[in-house]
C-alpha positions, 0 to 999 in steps of 0.5 A: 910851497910857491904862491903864483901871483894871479893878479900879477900874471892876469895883467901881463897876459891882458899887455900881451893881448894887447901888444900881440892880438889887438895893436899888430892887428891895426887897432890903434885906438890909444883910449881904448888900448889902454881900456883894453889893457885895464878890464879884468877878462877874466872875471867874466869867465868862470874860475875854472877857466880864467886862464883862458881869458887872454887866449887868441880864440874864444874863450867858451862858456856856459850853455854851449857858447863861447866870448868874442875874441878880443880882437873881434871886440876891439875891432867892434869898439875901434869901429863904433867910434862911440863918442859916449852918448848913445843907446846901444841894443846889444844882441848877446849879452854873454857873460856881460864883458862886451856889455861892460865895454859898451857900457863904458864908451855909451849912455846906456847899453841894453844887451839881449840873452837868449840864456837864463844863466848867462844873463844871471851871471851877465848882471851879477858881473855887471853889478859887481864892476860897478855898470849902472848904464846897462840892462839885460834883457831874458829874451829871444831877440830873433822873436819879434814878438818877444822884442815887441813886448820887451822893448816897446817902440824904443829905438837904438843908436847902435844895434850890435850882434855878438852871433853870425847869423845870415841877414839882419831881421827886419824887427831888429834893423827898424830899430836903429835911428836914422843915421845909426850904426850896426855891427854884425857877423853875417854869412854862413859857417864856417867863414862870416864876415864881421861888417859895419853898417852906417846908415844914411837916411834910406841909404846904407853904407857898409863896411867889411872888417874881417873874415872870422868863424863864429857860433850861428845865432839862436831863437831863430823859428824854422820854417815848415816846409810843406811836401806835396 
């Protein structure tokens, strides 16, 4: 009976991804390259699929949803040029590898998830990586209310949401400091654009990265429309 290698296998696919998804894409960021090539994606998958950890698409998860691209994650990073002090709000913590990559190049992550099961799995996988730098929150970030409770009067650095959805809400953009920064996926499906928002006093600078498909953003409430 022959033996496969996983360990072996798993670090030739995270240099492929690296070489053939992430570099040739105009991410050159040398540090995080190599982070990139060093953090086992596959452990924030369930067994079952860990082969799919190093695919070009997304990787699905439980609860009906699915992992950033690898490429849409280092385009985040290369983006956010964090520079290891900041406080970053997270919305959609997945499984916690996004988490875990912001946690490594912040001073505290705070990631939101919609979903009592990836947030359990989120904190395991977070614990069992050794992340002391992060928090994940059981919550609706798209109800105000619930983040009001949640969160208090904290404000962030960085505000990043790992969903499209179509404009940022109110309650979640008053929480970046002045001079912040936001990533998010905006627009309608079946084509978002993955945008980096700088902000600059009253002003905001906003920067298009790239043209993506992505699962629409839960918890948001429904308007009722009346008919008369």
């Amino acid at each position: 009976m022959i033996e496969t290698d996983y360990t072996t296998g798993f670090e030739a696919a995270r240099k492929n991804m690296v070489a053939h998804q992430i570099r040739c894409c105009k991410v050159l960021d040398a540090d995080l390259l190599d982070m990139l090539e060093t953090m086992p994606r596959d452990e924030f998958l369930p067994e079952n699929i860990r082969s799919l950890a190093y695919m070009e698409g997304h990787a699905p998860l439980p609860c009906g949803q699915e992992m950033l691209t690898p490429l849409q994650e280092a385009t985040f990073l290369q983006h956010l040029q964090l520079q290891g002090h900041e406080s970053v709000l997270l919305i959609g913590a997945g499984t916690g590898f996004m988490t875990m990559l912001l946690a490594l190049r912040s001073a505290h992550v705070t990631a939101c998830e919609y979903h009592a099961d990836l947030a359990s799995m989120a904190k395991n996988n977070l614990s069992n990586h050794g992340i002391t730098n992060a928090d994940v929150l059981l919550v609706n970030a798209m109800d105000a209310d619930a983040m009001q409770m949640m969160l208090k009067k904290k404000k962030f650095d960085v505000l990043v949401i790992a969903a499209a959805l179509a404009d940022i809400p109110l309650h979640l953009r008053s929480r970046v400091t002045e001079n912040g920064q936001i990533m998010a996926f905006l627009g309608s499906n079946p084509v978002v654009t993955l945008q980096h928002k700088q902000i600059q006093g009253s002003a905001c600078i906003t920067t298009p990265l790239l043209e993506t498909s992505l699962l629409s953003i839960e918890g948001i409430k429904k308007t009722r429309v009346l008919d008369f």
